[in-house]
C-alpha positions, -999 to +999 in steps of 0.1 A: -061-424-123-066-427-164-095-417-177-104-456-186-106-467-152-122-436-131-139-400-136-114-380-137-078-383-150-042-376-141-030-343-121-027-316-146-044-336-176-073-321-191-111-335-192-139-322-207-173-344-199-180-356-238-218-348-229-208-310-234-199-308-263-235-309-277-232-276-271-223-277-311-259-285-317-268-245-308-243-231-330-255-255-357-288-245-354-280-212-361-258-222-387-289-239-400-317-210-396-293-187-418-289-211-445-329-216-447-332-179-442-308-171-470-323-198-498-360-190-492-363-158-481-331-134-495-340-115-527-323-137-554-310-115-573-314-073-566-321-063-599-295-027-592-291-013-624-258-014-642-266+027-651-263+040-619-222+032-626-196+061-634-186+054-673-154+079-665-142+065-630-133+032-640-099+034-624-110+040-589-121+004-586-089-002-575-098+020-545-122-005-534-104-035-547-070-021-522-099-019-489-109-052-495-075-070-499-067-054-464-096-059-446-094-099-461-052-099-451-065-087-413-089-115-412-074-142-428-044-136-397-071-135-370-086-168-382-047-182-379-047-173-346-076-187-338-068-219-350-031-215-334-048-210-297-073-245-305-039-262-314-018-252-286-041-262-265-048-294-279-017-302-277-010-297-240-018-327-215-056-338-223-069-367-220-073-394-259-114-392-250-112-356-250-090-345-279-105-372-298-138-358-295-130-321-297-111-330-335-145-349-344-162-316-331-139-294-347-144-311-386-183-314-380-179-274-381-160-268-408-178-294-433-209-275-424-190-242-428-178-251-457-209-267-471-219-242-494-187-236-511-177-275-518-215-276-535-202-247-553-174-264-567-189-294-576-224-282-583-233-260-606-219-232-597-245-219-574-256-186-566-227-159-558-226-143-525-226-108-540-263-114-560-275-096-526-264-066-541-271-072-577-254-103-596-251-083-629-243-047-611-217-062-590-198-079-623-203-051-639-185-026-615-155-050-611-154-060-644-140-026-651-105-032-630-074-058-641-054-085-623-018-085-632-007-119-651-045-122-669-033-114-703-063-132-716-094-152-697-079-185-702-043-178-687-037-189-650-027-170-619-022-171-580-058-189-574-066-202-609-079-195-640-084-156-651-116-161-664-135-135-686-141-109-657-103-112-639-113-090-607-144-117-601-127-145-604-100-129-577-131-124-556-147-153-556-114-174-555-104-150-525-138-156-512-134-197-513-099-187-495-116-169-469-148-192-464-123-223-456-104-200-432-138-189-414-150-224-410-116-236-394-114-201-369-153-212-362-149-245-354-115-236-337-138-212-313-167-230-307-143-261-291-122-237-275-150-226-254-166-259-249-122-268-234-136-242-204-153-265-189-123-286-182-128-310-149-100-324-125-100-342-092-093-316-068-083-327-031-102-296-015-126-264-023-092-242-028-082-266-053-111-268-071-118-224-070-087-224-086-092-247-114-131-227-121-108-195-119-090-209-148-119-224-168-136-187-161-098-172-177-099-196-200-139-184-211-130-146-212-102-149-233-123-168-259-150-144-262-128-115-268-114-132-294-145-143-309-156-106-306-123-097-321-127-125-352-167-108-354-157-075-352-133-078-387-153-105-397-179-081-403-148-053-418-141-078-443-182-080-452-186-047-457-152-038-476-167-071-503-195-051-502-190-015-509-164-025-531-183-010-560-190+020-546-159+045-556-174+039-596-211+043-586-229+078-594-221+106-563-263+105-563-268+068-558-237+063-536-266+067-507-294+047-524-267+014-524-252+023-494-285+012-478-286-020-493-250-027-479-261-015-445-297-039-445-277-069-458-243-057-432-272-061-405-285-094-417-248-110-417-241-091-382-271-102-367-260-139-377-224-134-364-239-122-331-264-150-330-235-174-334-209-164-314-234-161-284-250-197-287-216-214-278-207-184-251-240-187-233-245-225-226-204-223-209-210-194-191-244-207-176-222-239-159-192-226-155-218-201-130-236-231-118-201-246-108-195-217-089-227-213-071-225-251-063-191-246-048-200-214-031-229-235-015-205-263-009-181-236+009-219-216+030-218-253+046-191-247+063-187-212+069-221-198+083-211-161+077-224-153+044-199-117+039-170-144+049-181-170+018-187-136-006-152-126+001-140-159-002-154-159-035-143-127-045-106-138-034-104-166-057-117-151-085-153-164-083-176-134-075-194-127-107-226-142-119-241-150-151-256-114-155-221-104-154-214-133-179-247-120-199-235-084-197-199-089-211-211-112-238-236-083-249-214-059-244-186-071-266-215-078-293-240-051-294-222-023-303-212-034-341-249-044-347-264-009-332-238+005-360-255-010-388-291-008-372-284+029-367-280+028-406-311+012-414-337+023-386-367+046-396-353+066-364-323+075-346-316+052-320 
Protein backbone atom coordinates (compact mmCIF):
# COMPACT_ATOMS: atom_id res chain seq x y z
CA UNK A 1 0.00 0.00 0.00
CA UNK A 2 1.61 3.70 -1.25
CA UNK A 3 1.52 6.22 0.81
CA UNK A 4 -1.27 8.09 -1.51
CA UNK A 5 -3.79 5.62 -1.02
CA UNK A 6 -3.48 4.47 2.86
CA UNK A 7 -1.45 5.26 6.26
CA UNK A 8 1.21 3.61 5.98
CA UNK A 9 3.43 2.59 3.01
CA UNK A 10 5.32 -0.34 1.43
CA UNK A 11 7.30 -3.09 3.58
CA UNK A 12 10.60 -1.68 4.37
CA UNK A 13 9.80 2.07 3.14
CA UNK A 14 10.13 4.73 5.49
CA UNK A 15 7.28 7.15 6.94
CA UNK A 16 7.59 9.84 9.11
CA UNK A 17 3.96 11.49 10.12
CA UNK A 18 4.63 15.14 8.35
CA UNK A 19 2.91 16.53 11.75
CA UNK A 20 6.39 15.84 13.50
CA UNK A 21 8.40 17.60 12.03
CA UNK A 22 7.22 20.83 13.78
CA UNK A 23 9.38 19.70 16.05
CA UNK A 24 11.79 22.33 14.05
CA UNK A 25 9.71 25.03 15.59
CA UNK A 26 11.64 24.26 19.19
CA UNK A 27 15.01 24.35 17.85
CA UNK A 28 14.03 27.59 15.97
CA UNK A 29 12.90 29.14 18.92
CA UNK A 30 16.04 28.73 20.41
CA UNK A 31 17.65 29.71 17.44
CA UNK A 32 15.56 32.74 17.84
CA UNK A 33 16.07 33.64 21.69
CA UNK A 34 20.02 33.72 21.05
CA UNK A 35 19.81 35.99 18.22
CA UNK A 36 17.58 38.54 20.31
CA UNK A 37 19.81 37.80 23.23
CA UNK A 38 22.90 38.52 21.26
CA UNK A 39 21.68 42.02 19.41
CA UNK A 40 20.09 43.55 22.52
CA UNK A 41 21.64 42.40 25.33
CA UNK A 42 25.65 41.30 24.42
CA UNK A 43 28.13 44.07 25.17
CA UNK A 44 28.76 45.60 21.64
CA UNK A 45 31.95 46.01 21.69
CA UNK A 46 34.40 45.15 25.05
CA UNK A 47 36.43 48.02 25.01
CA UNK A 48 39.85 45.42 26.08
CA UNK A 49 42.66 47.53 25.65
CA UNK A 50 45.13 47.03 22.81
CA UNK A 51 48.13 47.68 25.86
CA UNK A 52 47.56 44.73 27.65
CA UNK A 53 49.46 43.04 24.16
CA UNK A 54 53.14 41.74 24.25
CA UNK A 55 55.10 44.32 21.77
CA UNK A 56 58.05 41.47 21.64
CA UNK A 57 55.94 38.18 21.16
CA UNK A 58 54.53 38.96 17.95
CA UNK A 59 55.56 35.69 16.40
CA UNK A 60 53.75 33.48 18.83
CA UNK A 61 50.49 34.35 17.14
CA UNK A 62 51.06 31.72 15.10
CA UNK A 63 50.71 29.53 18.12
CA UNK A 64 47.23 30.40 18.39
CA UNK A 65 46.61 30.85 14.76
CA UNK A 66 48.00 26.63 14.39
CA UNK A 67 45.15 25.66 17.45
CA UNK A 68 42.59 27.23 15.69
CA UNK A 69 43.16 25.81 12.09
CA UNK A 70 43.00 22.29 13.93
CA UNK A 71 40.26 22.65 16.06
CA UNK A 72 38.29 24.31 12.61
CA UNK A 73 39.87 21.09 10.32
CA UNK A 74 38.22 18.59 13.29
CA UNK A 75 34.98 20.27 12.97
CA UNK A 76 34.55 21.12 9.63
CA UNK A 77 35.00 16.82 9.14
CA UNK A 78 32.37 16.19 11.81
CA UNK A 79 29.85 18.54 10.15
CA UNK A 80 30.67 16.19 6.84
CA UNK A 81 29.66 13.39 8.52
CA UNK A 82 26.85 14.68 9.79
CA UNK A 83 25.50 15.69 6.63
CA UNK A 84 26.85 12.18 5.08
CA UNK A 85 24.54 10.17 7.78
CA UNK A 86 21.19 12.65 6.71
CA UNK A 87 22.08 11.66 3.07
CA UNK A 88 22.51 8.10 3.34
CA UNK A 89 19.63 7.90 4.90
CA UNK A 90 17.62 9.90 2.70
CA UNK A 91 18.48 8.02 0.21
CA UNK A 92 17.44 4.55 1.36
CA UNK A 93 13.65 3.52 0.66
CA UNK A 94 11.37 6.46 2.15
CA UNK A 95 8.55 7.46 1.05
CA UNK A 96 8.25 11.19 -1.87
CA UNK A 97 5.94 12.84 1.20
CA UNK A 98 8.64 12.12 3.59
CA UNK A 99 11.91 13.13 1.92
CA UNK A 100 10.19 15.91 0.43
CA UNK A 101 9.42 17.28 3.58
CA UNK A 102 12.58 16.49 5.53
CA UNK A 103 14.75 18.52 2.36
CA UNK A 104 12.13 21.51 2.93
CA UNK A 105 12.99 21.04 6.77
CA UNK A 106 16.50 20.66 6.21
CA UNK A 107 16.94 24.29 4.00
CA UNK A 108 14.51 26.16 6.59
CA UNK A 109 17.63 25.38 8.99
CA UNK A 110 20.30 26.40 7.25
CA UNK A 111 18.73 29.79 5.75
CA UNK A 112 18.18 30.60 9.40
CA UNK A 113 21.67 29.34 10.23
CA UNK A 114 23.08 31.07 7.87
CA UNK A 115 21.01 34.26 8.29
CA UNK A 116 23.47 36.29 9.84
CA UNK A 117 26.33 35.71 7.64
CA UNK A 118 24.37 36.17 4.09
CA UNK A 119 23.20 39.80 5.87
CA UNK A 120 26.86 40.01 6.41
CA UNK A 121 27.66 39.87 2.96
CA UNK A 122 25.20 41.82 1.51
CA UNK A 123 24.70 44.28 4.37
CA UNK A 124 26.96 46.34 5.70
CA UNK A 125 29.24 44.41 7.02
CA UNK A 126 27.74 43.87 10.41
CA UNK A 127 29.13 43.38 13.61
CA UNK A 128 32.15 40.64 13.88
CA UNK A 129 31.73 37.72 15.97
CA UNK A 130 34.92 38.37 17.83
CA UNK A 131 33.61 42.27 19.15
CA UNK A 132 32.65 39.96 22.32
CA UNK A 133 36.10 40.13 23.14
CA UNK A 134 37.06 43.48 21.96
CA UNK A 135 36.62 44.45 18.10
CA UNK A 136 39.81 46.62 18.13
CA UNK A 137 42.00 44.21 20.66
CA UNK A 138 41.11 41.22 18.69
CA UNK A 139 42.49 43.01 15.20
CA UNK A 140 45.07 44.19 16.91
CA UNK A 141 46.59 40.85 18.23
CA UNK A 142 46.12 39.11 14.82
CA UNK A 143 47.09 41.80 12.90
CA UNK A 144 50.52 41.07 14.09
CA UNK A 145 50.79 37.51 12.15
CA UNK A 146 51.03 36.94 8.03
CA UNK A 147 49.19 34.76 5.43
CA UNK A 148 51.43 33.33 2.87
CA UNK A 149 50.49 34.73 -0.83
CA UNK A 150 49.22 38.39 0.78
CA UNK A 151 52.11 40.28 -0.61
CA UNK A 152 49.99 43.38 -0.35
CA UNK A 153 46.07 43.93 0.96
CA UNK A 154 44.68 43.97 -2.40
CA UNK A 155 46.25 40.51 -3.77
CA UNK A 156 43.90 37.43 -3.63
CA UNK A 157 44.29 34.05 -1.91
CA UNK A 158 42.58 30.69 -1.00
CA UNK A 159 39.15 32.49 0.34
CA UNK A 160 39.54 36.02 -1.31
CA UNK A 161 40.93 39.15 -0.99
CA UNK A 162 44.03 39.70 1.60
CA UNK A 163 42.76 42.72 2.86
CA UNK A 164 44.74 45.25 5.15
CA UNK A 165 44.85 42.80 8.29
CA UNK A 166 45.60 39.22 6.22
CA UNK A 167 45.11 36.93 9.46
CA UNK A 168 41.39 38.70 9.90
CA UNK A 169 40.39 38.31 6.73
CA UNK A 170 41.46 34.35 7.05
CA UNK A 171 39.32 34.38 10.14
CA UNK A 172 36.40 35.77 9.12
CA UNK A 173 36.51 34.09 5.60
CA UNK A 174 37.28 30.80 7.67
CA UNK A 175 34.48 31.77 9.88
CA UNK A 176 31.84 32.22 6.75
CA UNK A 177 33.37 28.59 5.83
CA UNK A 178 32.57 27.21 9.02
CA UNK A 179 29.05 28.99 9.74
CA UNK A 180 27.66 27.36 6.24
CA UNK A 181 29.12 24.08 7.46
CA UNK A 182 27.35 24.41 10.96
CA UNK A 183 24.04 25.24 9.58
CA UNK A 184 24.11 22.19 7.10
CA UNK A 185 25.44 19.60 10.20
CA UNK A 186 22.43 21.49 12.23
CA UNK A 187 19.85 21.01 9.95
CA UNK A 188 21.37 17.57 8.97
CA UNK A 189 20.68 16.65 12.90
CA UNK A 190 17.72 18.11 13.76
CA UNK A 191 15.96 15.88 10.62
CA UNK A 192 17.86 13.00 11.43
CA UNK A 193 16.26 12.82 14.71
CA UNK A 194 12.87 13.88 13.75
CA UNK A 195 13.62 10.19 10.82
CA UNK A 196 13.29 8.23 14.50
CA UNK A 197 10.15 8.37 14.53
CA UNK A 198 9.75 6.35 11.46
CA UNK A 199 6.15 4.35 11.24
CA UNK A 200 5.40 1.03 9.31
CA UNK A 201 2.44 -1.33 9.20
CA UNK A 202 3.50 -4.08 11.38
CA UNK A 203 1.40 -7.45 11.26
CA UNK A 204 1.93 -8.09 15.13
CA UNK A 205 3.43 -6.53 18.55
CA UNK A 206 6.90 -8.43 17.73
CA UNK A 207 6.89 -6.69 14.53
CA UNK A 208 6.18 -3.46 15.72
CA UNK A 209 8.94 -3.84 19.17
CA UNK A 210 11.28 -4.29 16.56
CA UNK A 211 10.74 -1.45 14.39
CA UNK A 212 10.64 1.04 18.05
CA UNK A 213 13.98 -0.91 18.82
CA UNK A 214 15.24 0.64 15.66
CA UNK A 215 13.73 4.14 15.91
CA UNK A 216 15.20 4.01 19.75
CA UNK A 217 18.88 2.80 17.71
CA UNK A 218 18.27 5.03 15.37
CA UNK A 219 17.67 8.15 18.43
CA UNK A 220 20.89 7.10 20.35
CA UNK A 221 23.11 7.18 17.65
CA UNK A 222 21.94 10.83 16.80
CA UNK A 223 22.50 12.26 20.11
CA UNK A 224 25.96 11.04 20.38
CA UNK A 225 26.73 12.55 17.44
CA UNK A 226 25.13 15.70 18.16
CA UNK A 227 27.08 15.59 21.49
CA UNK A 228 30.13 14.76 19.57
CA UNK A 229 29.43 17.86 16.86
CA UNK A 230 28.77 20.08 20.45
CA UNK A 231 31.53 18.85 22.08
CA UNK A 232 34.25 20.31 19.16
CA UNK A 233 31.79 22.73 18.27
CA UNK A 234 32.48 24.32 21.37
CA UNK A 235 36.79 23.33 20.76
CA UNK A 236 36.57 25.25 17.77
CA UNK A 237 34.83 28.39 19.94
CA UNK A 238 37.26 28.59 22.34
CA UNK A 239 40.54 27.97 20.06
CA UNK A 240 38.77 31.51 17.83
CA UNK A 241 38.74 32.73 21.02
CA UNK A 242 41.87 32.49 22.91
CA UNK A 243 43.58 32.83 19.85
CA UNK A 244 45.08 36.04 21.10
CA UNK A 245 46.22 34.92 24.09
CA UNK A 246 50.10 33.57 23.42
CA UNK A 247 50.83 37.67 22.61
CA UNK A 248 48.78 39.01 25.60
CA UNK A 249 50.78 40.15 28.89
CA UNK A 250 51.71 36.87 31.38
CA UNK A 251 49.54 39.29 33.94
CA UNK A 252 46.39 39.72 31.94
CA UNK A 253 46.43 36.24 30.40
CA UNK A 254 43.93 35.54 33.51
CA UNK A 255 41.91 38.80 33.33
CA UNK A 256 40.91 37.68 29.39
CA UNK A 257 40.86 34.33 30.08
CA UNK A 258 37.64 35.15 31.98
CA UNK A 259 35.98 36.87 29.33
CA UNK A 260 36.56 33.70 27.00
CA UNK A 261 35.19 31.51 29.75
CA UNK A 262 31.70 33.96 30.43
CA UNK A 263 31.21 34.21 26.64
CA UNK A 264 32.50 30.05 26.17
CA UNK A 265 29.44 29.64 28.68
CA UNK A 266 27.03 31.81 26.84
CA UNK A 267 27.70 29.85 23.40
CA UNK A 268 27.69 26.44 25.44
CA UNK A 269 24.73 27.08 27.15
CA UNK A 270 23.06 27.81 23.51
CA UNK A 271 24.58 24.62 22.06
CA UNK A 272 23.07 22.65 24.96
CA UNK A 273 19.78 24.40 24.70
CA UNK A 274 19.65 23.40 21.04
CA UNK A 275 20.72 20.14 20.78
CA UNK A 276 18.19 19.18 23.56
CA UNK A 277 15.02 20.90 22.10
CA UNK A 278 15.03 18.38 19.03
CA UNK A 279 16.25 15.31 21.43
CA UNK A 280 13.55 15.84 23.90
CA UNK A 281 10.28 16.10 21.94
CA UNK A 282 11.60 12.26 20.00
CA UNK A 283 12.53 10.80 22.98
CA UNK A 284 9.11 11.75 24.74
CA UNK A 285 7.04 9.56 21.76
CA UNK A 286 9.31 7.35 20.95
CA UNK A 287 8.54 6.51 25.13
CA UNK A 288 4.94 6.98 24.64
CA UNK A 289 5.06 4.39 21.71
CA UNK A 290 6.57 2.07 23.96
CA UNK A 291 4.45 2.46 26.90
CA UNK A 292 1.41 2.28 24.50
CA UNK A 293 2.62 -0.99 23.15
CA UNK A 294 3.64 -2.27 26.48
CA UNK A 295 -0.04 -1.60 27.53
CA UNK A 296 -1.14 -3.08 24.22
CA UNK A 297 1.10 -6.28 25.10
CA UNK A 298 -0.39 -6.03 29.66
CA UNK A 299 -3.79 -6.79 27.65
CA UNK A 300 -2.90 -9.88 26.89
CA UNK A 301 -0.46 -11.06 29.19
CA UNK A 302 -1.75 -10.42 32.84
CA UNK A 303 1.61 -11.11 34.53
CA UNK A 304 3.17 -7.81 34.78
CA UNK A 305 7.20 -9.41 35.43
CA UNK A 306 6.28 -11.43 32.12
CA UNK A 307 5.38 -7.95 29.93
CA UNK A 308 8.71 -6.26 31.83
CA UNK A 309 10.81 -8.98 30.53
CA UNK A 310 9.15 -8.96 27.33
CA UNK A 311 10.11 -5.51 27.13
CA UNK A 312 13.42 -5.80 28.21
CA UNK A 313 13.93 -8.57 25.48
CA UNK A 314 13.17 -6.48 22.71
CA UNK A 315 15.01 -3.72 23.57
CA UNK A 316 12.14 -1.56 25.03
CA UNK A 317 12.79 -1.34 28.89
CA UNK A 318 13.97 2.21 29.39
CA UNK A 319 11.91 5.20 30.01
CA UNK A 320 12.09 8.71 29.34
CA UNK A 321 14.16 9.45 32.59
CA UNK A 322 16.55 7.12 31.06
CA UNK A 323 16.05 9.17 27.85
CA UNK A 324 16.31 12.53 30.16
CA UNK A 325 19.42 11.11 31.86
CA UNK A 326 21.51 10.24 28.75
CA UNK A 327 20.61 13.39 27.01
CA UNK A 328 21.99 15.39 30.26
CA UNK A 329 24.59 13.32 30.64
CA UNK A 330 26.14 13.62 27.22
CA UNK A 331 25.52 17.62 27.70
CA UNK A 332 26.30 18.76 31.15
CA UNK A 333 29.59 17.94 31.56
CA UNK A 334 31.14 20.58 28.87
CA UNK A 335 28.90 23.36 30.35
CA UNK A 336 29.96 22.47 34.21
CA UNK A 337 33.68 23.08 32.55
CA UNK A 338 33.11 26.49 31.65
CA UNK A 339 30.64 27.31 34.67
CA UNK A 340 33.46 25.95 36.88
CA UNK A 341 35.45 28.84 35.26
CA UNK A 342 33.13 31.53 35.90
CA UNK A 343 31.25 30.68 39.26
CA UNK A 344 31.98 32.84 42.39
CA UNK A 345 32.51 29.17 44.00
CA UNK A 346 33.73 25.85 43.33
CA UNK A 347 31.20 23.75 42.18
Amino acid sequence: MTEEHGKFAGPGVRRVDTRYFLIVLVPIAVFVMEAVISDHLMAEDVQVPTGILSADNHWLEAAGRYRFLASTWFFAALTVLAVWILVRRLLQPTTRQTRVVALMTWLVVVALALSPTIMNAFGDGGSPAYRVLGKTFFEAALAQGTVPGCAAPGDHWLLGRCGDMPAISLFERIMDVINLLAGLAVGALIVGMILCLDTRRCEDAEEEAALLAENLRLMRQQLYLASLVLTFGMFFVTSWMNWPVPVILDAQKAAYGSLVLSAALFSGTFFTLLLLSFYLPVAFILSERARRLSRQVAGRRADALVVQDWMATHGLKDGLGDYLRAGFALTAPILSAFAGGVAPFPI
